[in-house]
C-alpha positions as CSV (number, residue, x, y, z in Angstrom):
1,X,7.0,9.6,-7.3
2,X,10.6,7.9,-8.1
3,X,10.7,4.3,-10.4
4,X,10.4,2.7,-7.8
5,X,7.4,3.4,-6.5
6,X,3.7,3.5,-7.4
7,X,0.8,5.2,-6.6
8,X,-1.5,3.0,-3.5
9,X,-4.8,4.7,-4.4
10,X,-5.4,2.9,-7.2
11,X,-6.0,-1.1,-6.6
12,X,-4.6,-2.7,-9.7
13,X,-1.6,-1.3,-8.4
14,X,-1.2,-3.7,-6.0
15,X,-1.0,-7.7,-5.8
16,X,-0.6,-10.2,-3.2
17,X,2.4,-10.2,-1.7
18,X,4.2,-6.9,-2.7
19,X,6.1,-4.7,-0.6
20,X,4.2,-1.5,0.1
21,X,4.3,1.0,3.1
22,X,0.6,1.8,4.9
23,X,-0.2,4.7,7.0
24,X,-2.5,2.9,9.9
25,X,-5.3,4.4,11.4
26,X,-4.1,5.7,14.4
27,X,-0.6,7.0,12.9
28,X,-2.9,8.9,10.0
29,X,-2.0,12.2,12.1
30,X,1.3,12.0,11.9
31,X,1.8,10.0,8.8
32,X,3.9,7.3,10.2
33,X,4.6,4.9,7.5
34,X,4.8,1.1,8.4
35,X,6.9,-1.4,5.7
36,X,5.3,-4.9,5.2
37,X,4.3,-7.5,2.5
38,X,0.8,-7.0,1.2
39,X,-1.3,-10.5,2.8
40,X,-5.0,-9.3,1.9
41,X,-6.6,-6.2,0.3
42,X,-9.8,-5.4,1.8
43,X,-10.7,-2.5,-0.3
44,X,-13.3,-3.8,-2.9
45,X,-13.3,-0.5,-5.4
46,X,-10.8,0.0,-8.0
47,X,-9.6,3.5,-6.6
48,X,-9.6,5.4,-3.1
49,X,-8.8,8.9,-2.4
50,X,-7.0,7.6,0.9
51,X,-5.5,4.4,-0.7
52,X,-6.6,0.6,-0.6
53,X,-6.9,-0.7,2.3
54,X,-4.9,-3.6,3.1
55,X,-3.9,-6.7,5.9
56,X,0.5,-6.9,5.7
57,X,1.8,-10.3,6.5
58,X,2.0,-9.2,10.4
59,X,-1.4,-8.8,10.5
60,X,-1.1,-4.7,10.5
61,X,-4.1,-3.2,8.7
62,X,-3.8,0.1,6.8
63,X,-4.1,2.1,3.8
64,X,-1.3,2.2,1.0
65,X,0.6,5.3,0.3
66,X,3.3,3.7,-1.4
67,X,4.0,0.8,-3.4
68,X,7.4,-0.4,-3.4
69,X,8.8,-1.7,-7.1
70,X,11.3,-3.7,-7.8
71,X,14.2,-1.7,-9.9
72,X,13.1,-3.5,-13.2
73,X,9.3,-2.8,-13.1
74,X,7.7,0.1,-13.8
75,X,3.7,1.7,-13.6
């Protein structure tokens, strides 16, 4: 993965509001990615093999592949 990016399997990895990009369910086939801001995580364990589950902002529910950094931060 680039800088700017983290890994979305592992839940400390993600917070409350940050941009990520979620495969959902019915897209897990072809791996279409969806963009949105992080509203809820519903995964409960620290890691999935799949990625945490979360809620975006638009209500979309799916699992993280990618979390999207700003350019200063890094994991």
């Amino acid at each position: 993965m680039d800088n700017n990016q983290s890994d979305g399997r592992k839940r400390i990895n993600i917070a409350l509001g940050a941009e990520v990009e979620i495969v959902q369910k019915h897209h897990q086939r072809t791996g279409e990615l969806t963009e949105g801001f992080v509203k809820r995580i519903l995964t409960k364990s620290p890691n999935h093999p799949h990625g945490i589950k979360v809620q975006l902002d638009t209500g979309e529910v799916g699992r993280v592949k990618k979390v999207i950094l700003e350019n200063d931060e890094k994991y």
